[in-house]
DSSP file (Angstrom, degrees, kcal/mol; ACC not computed):
  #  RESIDUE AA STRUCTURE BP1 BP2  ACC     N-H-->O    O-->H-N    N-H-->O    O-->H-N    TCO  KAPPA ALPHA  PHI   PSI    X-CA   Y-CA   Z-CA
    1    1 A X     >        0   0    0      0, 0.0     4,-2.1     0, 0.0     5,-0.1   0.000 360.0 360.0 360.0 -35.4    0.0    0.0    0.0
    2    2 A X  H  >  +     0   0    0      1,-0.2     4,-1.8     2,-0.2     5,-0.0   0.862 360.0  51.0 -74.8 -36.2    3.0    2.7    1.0
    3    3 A X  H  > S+     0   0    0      2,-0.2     4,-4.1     3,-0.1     5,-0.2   0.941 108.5  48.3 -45.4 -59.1    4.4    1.9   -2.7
    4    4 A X  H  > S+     0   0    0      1,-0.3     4,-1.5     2,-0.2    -2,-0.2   0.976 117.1  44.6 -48.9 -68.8    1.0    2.6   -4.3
    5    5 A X  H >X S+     0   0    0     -4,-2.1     4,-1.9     1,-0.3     3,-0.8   0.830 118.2  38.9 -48.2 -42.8    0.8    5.8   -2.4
    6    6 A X  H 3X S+     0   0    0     -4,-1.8     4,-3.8     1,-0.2     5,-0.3   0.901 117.6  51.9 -81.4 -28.7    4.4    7.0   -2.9
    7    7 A X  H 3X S+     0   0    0     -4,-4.1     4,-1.0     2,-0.1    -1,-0.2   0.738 113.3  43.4 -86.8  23.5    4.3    5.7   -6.7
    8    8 A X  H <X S+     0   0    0     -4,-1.5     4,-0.7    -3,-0.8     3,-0.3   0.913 112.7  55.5-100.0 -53.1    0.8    7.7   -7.3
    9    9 A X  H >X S+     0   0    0     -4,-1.9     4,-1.9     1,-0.2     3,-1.0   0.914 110.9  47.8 -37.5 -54.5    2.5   11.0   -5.2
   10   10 A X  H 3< S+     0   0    0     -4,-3.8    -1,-0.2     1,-0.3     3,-0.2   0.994 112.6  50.1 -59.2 -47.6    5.6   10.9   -7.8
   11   11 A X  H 3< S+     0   0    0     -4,-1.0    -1,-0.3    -5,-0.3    -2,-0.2   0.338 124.1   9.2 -93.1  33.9    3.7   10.8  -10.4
   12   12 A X  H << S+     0   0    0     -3,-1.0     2,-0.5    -4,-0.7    -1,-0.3   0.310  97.5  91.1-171.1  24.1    0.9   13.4  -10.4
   13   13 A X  S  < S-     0   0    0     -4,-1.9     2,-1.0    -5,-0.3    -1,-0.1  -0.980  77.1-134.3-106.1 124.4    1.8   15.7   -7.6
   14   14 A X        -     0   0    0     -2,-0.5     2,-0.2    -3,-0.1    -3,-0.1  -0.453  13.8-158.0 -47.8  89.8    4.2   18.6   -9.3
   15   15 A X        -     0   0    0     -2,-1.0     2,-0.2    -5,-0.2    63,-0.1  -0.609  10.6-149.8 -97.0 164.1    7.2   19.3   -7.2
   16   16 A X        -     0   0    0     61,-0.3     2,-1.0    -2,-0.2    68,-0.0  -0.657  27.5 -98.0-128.4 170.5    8.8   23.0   -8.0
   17   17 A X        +     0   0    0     -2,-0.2     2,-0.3     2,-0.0     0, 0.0  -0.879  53.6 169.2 -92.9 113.9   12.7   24.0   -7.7
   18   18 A X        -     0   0    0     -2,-1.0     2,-0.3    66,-0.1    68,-0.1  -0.784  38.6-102.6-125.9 167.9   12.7   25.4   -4.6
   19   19 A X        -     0   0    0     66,-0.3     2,-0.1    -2,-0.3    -2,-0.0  -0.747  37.1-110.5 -99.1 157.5   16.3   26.2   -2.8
   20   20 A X        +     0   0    0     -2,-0.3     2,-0.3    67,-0.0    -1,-0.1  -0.316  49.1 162.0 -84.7 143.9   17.5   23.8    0.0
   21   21 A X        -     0   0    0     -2,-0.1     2,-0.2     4,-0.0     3,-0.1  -0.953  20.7-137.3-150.9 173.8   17.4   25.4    3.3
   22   22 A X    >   -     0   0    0      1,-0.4     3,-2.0    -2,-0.3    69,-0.2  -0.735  36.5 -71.1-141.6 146.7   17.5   24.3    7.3
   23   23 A X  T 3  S+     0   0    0     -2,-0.2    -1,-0.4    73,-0.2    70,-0.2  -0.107 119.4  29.3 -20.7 151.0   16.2   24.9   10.4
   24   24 A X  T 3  S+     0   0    0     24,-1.9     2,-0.3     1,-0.3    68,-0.2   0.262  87.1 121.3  93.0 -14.2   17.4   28.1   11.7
   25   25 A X    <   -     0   0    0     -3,-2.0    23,-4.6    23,-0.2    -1,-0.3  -0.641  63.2-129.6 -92.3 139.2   17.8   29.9    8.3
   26   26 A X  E     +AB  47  89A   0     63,-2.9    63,-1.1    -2,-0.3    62,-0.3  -0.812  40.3 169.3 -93.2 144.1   15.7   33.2    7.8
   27   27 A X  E     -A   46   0A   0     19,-0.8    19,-3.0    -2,-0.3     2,-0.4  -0.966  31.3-132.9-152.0 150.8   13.7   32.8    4.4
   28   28 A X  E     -AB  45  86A   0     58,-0.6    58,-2.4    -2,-0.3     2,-0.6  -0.932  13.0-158.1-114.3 128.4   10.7   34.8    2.6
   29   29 A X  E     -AB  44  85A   0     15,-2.3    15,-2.2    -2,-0.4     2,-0.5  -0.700   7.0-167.8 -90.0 135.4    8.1   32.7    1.3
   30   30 A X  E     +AB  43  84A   0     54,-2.2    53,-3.5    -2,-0.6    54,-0.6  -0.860  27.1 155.6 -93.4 136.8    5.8   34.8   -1.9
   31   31 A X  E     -AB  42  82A   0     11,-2.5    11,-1.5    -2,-0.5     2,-0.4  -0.958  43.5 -88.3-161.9 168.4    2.7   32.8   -2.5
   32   32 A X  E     -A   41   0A   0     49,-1.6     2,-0.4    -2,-0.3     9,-0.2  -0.582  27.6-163.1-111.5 156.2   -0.4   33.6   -3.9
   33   33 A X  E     -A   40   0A   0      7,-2.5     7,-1.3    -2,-0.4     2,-1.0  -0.885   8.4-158.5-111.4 110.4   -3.5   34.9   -2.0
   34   34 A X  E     +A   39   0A   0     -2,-0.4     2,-0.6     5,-0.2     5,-0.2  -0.758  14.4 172.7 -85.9 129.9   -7.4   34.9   -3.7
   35   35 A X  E >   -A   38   0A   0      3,-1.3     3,-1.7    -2,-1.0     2,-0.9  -0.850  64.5 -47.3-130.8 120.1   -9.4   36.8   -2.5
   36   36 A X  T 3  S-     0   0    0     -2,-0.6    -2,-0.0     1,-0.3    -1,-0.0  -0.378 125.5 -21.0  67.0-119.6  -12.9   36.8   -4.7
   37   37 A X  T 3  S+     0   0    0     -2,-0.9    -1,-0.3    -3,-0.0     2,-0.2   0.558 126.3  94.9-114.8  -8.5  -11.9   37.1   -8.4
   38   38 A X  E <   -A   35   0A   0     -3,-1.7    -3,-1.3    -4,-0.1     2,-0.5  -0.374  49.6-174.4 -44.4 126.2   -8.4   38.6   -7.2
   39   39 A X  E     +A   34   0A   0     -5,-0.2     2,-0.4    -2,-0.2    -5,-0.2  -0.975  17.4 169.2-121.4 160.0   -5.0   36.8   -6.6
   40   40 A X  E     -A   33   0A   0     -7,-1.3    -7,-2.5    -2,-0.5     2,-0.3  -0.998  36.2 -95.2-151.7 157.2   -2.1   38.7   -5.3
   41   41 A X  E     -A   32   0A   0     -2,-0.4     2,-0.3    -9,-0.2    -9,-0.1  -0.659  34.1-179.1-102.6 158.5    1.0   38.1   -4.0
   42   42 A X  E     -A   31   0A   0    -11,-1.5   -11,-2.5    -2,-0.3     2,-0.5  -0.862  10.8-153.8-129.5 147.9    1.8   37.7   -0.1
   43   43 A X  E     -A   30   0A   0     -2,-0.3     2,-0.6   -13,-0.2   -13,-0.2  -0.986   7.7-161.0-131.8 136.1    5.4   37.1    1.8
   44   44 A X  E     -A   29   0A   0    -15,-2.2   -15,-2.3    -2,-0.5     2,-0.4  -0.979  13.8-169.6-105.7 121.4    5.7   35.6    4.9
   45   45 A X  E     +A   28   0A   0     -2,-0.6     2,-0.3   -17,-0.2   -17,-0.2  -0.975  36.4 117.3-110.3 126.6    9.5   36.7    6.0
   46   46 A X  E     -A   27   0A   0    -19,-3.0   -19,-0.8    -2,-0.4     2,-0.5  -0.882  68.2 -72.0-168.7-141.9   10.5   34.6    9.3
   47   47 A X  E     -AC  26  63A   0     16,-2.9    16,-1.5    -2,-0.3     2,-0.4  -0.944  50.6-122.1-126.0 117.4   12.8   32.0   11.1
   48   48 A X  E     - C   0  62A   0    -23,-4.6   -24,-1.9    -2,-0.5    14,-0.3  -0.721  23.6-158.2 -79.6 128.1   12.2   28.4    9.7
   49   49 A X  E     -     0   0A   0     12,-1.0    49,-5.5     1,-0.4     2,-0.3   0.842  57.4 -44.1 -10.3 -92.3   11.2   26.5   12.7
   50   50 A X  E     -DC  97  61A   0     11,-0.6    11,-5.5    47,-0.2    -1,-0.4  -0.918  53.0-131.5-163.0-176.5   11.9   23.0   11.7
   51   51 A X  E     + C   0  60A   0     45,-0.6     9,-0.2    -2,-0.3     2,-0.2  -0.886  31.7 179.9-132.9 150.9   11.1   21.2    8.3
   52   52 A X  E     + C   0  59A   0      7,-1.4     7,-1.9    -2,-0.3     2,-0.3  -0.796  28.5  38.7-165.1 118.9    9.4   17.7    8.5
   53   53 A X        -     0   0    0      5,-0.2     2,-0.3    -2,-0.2     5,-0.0  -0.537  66.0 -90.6  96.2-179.5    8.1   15.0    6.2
   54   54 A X        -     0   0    0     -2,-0.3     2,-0.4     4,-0.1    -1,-0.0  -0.749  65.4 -30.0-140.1  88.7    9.0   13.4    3.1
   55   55 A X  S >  S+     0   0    0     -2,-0.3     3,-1.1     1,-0.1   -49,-0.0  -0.875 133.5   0.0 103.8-120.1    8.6   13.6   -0.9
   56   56 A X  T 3  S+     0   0    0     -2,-0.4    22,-0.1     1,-0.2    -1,-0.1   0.517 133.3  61.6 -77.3   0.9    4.9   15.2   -1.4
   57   57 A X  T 3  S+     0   0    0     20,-0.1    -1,-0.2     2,-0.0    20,-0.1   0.557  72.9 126.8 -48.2 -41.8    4.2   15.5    2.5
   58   58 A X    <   +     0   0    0     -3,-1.1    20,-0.7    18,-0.1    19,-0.4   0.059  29.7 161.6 -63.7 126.0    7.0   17.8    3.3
   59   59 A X  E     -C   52   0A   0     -7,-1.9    -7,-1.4    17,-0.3    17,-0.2  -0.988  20.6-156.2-141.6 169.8    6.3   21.3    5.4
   60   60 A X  E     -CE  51  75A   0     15,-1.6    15,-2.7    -2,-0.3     2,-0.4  -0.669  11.1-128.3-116.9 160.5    8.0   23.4    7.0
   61   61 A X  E     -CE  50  74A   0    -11,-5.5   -12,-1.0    -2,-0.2   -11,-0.6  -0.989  17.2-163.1-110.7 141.0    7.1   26.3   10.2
   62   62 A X  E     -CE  48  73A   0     11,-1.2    11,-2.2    -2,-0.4   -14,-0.2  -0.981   0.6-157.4 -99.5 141.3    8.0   29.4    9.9
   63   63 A X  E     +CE  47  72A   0    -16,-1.5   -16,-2.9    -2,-0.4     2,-0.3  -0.831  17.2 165.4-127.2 138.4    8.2   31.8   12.9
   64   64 A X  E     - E   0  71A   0      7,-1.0     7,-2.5   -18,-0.3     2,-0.3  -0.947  33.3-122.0-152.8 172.3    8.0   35.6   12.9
   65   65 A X  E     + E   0  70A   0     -2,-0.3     2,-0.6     5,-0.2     5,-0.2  -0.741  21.8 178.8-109.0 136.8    7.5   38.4   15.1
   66   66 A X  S    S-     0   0    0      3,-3.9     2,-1.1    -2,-0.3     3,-0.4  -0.836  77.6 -42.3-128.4 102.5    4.5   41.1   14.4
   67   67 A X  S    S-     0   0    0     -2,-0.6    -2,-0.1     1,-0.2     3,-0.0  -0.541 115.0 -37.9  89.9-106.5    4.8   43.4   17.2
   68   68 A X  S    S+     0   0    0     -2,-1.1    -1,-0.2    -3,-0.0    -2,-0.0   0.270 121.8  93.9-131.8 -33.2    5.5   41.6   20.5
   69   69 A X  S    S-     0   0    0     -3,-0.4    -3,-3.9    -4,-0.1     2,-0.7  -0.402  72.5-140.6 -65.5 145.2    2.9   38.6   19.2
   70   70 A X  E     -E   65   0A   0     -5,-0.2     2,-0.4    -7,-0.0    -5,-0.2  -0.965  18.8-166.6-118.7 115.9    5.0   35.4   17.4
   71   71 A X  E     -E   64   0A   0     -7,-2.5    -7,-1.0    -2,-0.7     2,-0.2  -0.969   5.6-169.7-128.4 128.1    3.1   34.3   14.6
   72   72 A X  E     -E   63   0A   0     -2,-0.4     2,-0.2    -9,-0.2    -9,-0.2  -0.468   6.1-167.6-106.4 167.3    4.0   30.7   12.8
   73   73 A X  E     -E   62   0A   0    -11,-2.2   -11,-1.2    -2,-0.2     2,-0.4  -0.917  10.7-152.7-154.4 129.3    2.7   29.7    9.9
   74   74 A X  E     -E   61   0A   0    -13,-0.3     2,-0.3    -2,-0.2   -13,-0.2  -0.770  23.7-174.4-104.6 132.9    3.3   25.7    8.7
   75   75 A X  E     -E   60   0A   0    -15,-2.7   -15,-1.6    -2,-0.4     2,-1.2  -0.917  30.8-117.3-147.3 125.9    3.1   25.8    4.4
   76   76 A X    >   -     0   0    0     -2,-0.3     3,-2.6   -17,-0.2   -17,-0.3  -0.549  18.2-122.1 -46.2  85.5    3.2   22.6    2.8
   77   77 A X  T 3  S+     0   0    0     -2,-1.2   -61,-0.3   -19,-0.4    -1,-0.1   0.587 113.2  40.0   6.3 -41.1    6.7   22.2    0.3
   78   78 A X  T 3  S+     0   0    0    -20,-0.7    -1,-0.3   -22,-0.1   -64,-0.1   0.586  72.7 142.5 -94.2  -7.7    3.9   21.5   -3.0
   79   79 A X    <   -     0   0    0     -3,-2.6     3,-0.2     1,-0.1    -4,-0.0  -0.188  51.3-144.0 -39.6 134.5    1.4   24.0   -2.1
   80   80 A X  S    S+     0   0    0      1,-0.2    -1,-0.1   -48,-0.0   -48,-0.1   0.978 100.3  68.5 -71.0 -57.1    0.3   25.2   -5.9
   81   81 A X  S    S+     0   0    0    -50,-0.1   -49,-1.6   -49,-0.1    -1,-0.2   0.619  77.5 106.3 -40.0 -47.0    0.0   28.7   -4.1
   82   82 A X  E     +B   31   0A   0    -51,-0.2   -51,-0.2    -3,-0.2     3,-0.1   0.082  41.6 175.5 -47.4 126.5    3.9   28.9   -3.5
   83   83 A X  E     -     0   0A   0    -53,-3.5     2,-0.3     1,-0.3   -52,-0.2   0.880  55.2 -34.2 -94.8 -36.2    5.8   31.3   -5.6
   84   84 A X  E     -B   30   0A   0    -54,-0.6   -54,-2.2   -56,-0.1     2,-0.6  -0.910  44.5-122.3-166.5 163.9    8.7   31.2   -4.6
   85   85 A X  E     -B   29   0A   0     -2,-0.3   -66,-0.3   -56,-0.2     2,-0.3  -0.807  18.7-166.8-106.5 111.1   11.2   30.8   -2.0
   86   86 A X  E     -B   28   0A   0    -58,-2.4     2,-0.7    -2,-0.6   -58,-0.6  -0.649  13.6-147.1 -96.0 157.9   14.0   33.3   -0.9
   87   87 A X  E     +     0   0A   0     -2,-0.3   -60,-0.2   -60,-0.2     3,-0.1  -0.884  25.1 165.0-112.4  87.2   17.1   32.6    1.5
   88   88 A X  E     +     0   0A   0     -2,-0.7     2,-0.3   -62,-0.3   -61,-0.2   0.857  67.7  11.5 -60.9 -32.6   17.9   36.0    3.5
   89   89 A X  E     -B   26   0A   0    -63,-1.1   -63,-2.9    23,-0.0     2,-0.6  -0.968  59.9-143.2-174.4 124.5   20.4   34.2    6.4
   90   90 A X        -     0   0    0     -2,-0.3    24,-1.2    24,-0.2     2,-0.5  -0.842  29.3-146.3 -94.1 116.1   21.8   31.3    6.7
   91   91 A X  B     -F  113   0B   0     -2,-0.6     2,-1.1   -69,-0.2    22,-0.2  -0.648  11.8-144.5-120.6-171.9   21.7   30.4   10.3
   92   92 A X        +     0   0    0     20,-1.8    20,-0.4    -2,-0.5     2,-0.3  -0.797  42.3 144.0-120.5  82.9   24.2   28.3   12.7
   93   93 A X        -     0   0    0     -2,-1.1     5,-0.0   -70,-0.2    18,-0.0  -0.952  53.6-131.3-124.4 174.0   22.0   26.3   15.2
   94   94 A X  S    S+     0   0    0     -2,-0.3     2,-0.4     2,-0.0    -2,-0.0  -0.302  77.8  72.5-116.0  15.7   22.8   22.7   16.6
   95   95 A X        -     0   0    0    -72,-0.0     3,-0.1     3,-0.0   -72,-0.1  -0.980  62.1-147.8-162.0 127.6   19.0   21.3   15.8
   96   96 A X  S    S+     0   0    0     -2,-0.4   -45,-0.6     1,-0.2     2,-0.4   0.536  96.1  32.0-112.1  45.4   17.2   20.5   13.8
   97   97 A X  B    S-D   50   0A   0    -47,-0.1     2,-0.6   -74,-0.0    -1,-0.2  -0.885  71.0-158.7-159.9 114.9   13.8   21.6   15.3
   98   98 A X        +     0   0    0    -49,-5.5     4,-0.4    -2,-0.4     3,-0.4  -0.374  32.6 152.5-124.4  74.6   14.5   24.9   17.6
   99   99 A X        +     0   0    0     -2,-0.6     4,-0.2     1,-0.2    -1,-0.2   0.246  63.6  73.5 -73.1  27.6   11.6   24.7   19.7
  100  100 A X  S >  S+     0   0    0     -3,-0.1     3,-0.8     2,-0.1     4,-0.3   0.597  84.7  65.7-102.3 -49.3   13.6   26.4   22.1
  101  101 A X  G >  S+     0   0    0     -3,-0.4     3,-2.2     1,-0.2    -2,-0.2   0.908  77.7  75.3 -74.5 -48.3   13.4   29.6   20.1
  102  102 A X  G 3  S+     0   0    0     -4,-0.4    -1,-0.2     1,-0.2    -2,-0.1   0.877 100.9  48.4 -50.6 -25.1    9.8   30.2   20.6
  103  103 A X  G <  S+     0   0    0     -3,-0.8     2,-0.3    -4,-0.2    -1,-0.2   0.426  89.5  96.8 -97.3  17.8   10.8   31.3   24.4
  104  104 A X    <   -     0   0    0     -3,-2.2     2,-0.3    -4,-0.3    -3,-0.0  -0.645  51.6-174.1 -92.9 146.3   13.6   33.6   23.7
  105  105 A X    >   -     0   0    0     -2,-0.3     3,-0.8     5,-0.0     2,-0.4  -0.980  46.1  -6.5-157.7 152.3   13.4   37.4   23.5
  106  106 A X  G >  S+     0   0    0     -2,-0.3     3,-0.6     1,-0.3    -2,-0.0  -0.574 127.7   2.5  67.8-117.2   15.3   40.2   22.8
  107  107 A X  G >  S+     0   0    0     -2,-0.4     3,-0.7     1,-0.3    -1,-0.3   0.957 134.5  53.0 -69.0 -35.8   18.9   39.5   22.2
  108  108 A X  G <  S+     0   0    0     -3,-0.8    -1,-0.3     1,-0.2    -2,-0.1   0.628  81.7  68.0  -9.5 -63.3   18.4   36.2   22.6
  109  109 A X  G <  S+     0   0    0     -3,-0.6    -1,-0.2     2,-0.1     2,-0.2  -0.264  83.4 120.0-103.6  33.3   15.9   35.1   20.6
  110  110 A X    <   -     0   0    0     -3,-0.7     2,-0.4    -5,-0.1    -3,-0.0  -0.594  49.4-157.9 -90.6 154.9   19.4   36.2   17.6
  111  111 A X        -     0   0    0     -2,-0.2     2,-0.2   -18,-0.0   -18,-0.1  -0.965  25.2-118.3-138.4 115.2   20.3   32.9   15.6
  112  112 A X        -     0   0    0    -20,-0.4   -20,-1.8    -2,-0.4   -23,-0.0  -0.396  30.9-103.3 -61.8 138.7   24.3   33.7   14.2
  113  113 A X  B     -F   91   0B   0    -22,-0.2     2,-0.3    -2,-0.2   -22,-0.2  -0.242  33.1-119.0 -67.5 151.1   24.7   33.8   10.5
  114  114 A X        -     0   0    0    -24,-1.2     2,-0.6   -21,-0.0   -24,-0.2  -0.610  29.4-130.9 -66.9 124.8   26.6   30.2    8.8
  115  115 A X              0   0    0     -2,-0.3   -24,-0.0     1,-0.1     0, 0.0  -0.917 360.0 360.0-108.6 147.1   29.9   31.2    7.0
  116  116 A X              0   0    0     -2,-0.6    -1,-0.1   -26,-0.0    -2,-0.0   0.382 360.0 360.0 -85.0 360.0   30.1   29.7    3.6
């Protein structure tokens, strides 16, 4: 049965070139929003969480700050919506899920850049 599923997922769900990126790396996601007969585009800028699942499953969280409230947002890795994905900051933590980070603030809650 896990065959069937994975070989109907390869073939008919659309995977898109996205670039590879890690916990702890800051990224802005564009994807698009309808609202009525509108679409527009929207960016989520934030701190990816952690990333989890496998082939057409996969999403990732992203965490950002609006104000003093910390607002995630989980987006599936095939979601048609997605336009694309940018890589601001690479960052250097030791995890690869940093629930840890939702209870830091102020200088803390800094993640140190990766050197390339």
């Amino acid at each position: 049965m896990e065959s069937l599923v994975k070989f109907v997922q390869d073939e008919f769900v659309t995977s898109k070139d996205f670039p590879d990126f890690a916990a702890g790396d800051t990224i802005t996601v564009y994807y698009e929003i309808t609202e009525g007969q509108k679409t527009r585009t929207q960016f989520f800028r934030g701190v990816v969480i952690q990333k989890r699942g496998t082939g057409a499953s996969q999403t990732f969280t992203i965490r950002k700050m609006s104000g003093t409230v910390g607002v995630e947002r989980i987006f599936p890795l095939n979601l048609p919506a997605l336009q694309k994905i940018e890589i601001n900051k690479r960052g250097k933590v030791r995890r690869a899920r940093i629930y840890y980070f939702r209870e830091l603030t102020g200088k803390k809650a800094r993640i140190k850049e990766r050197r390339r």
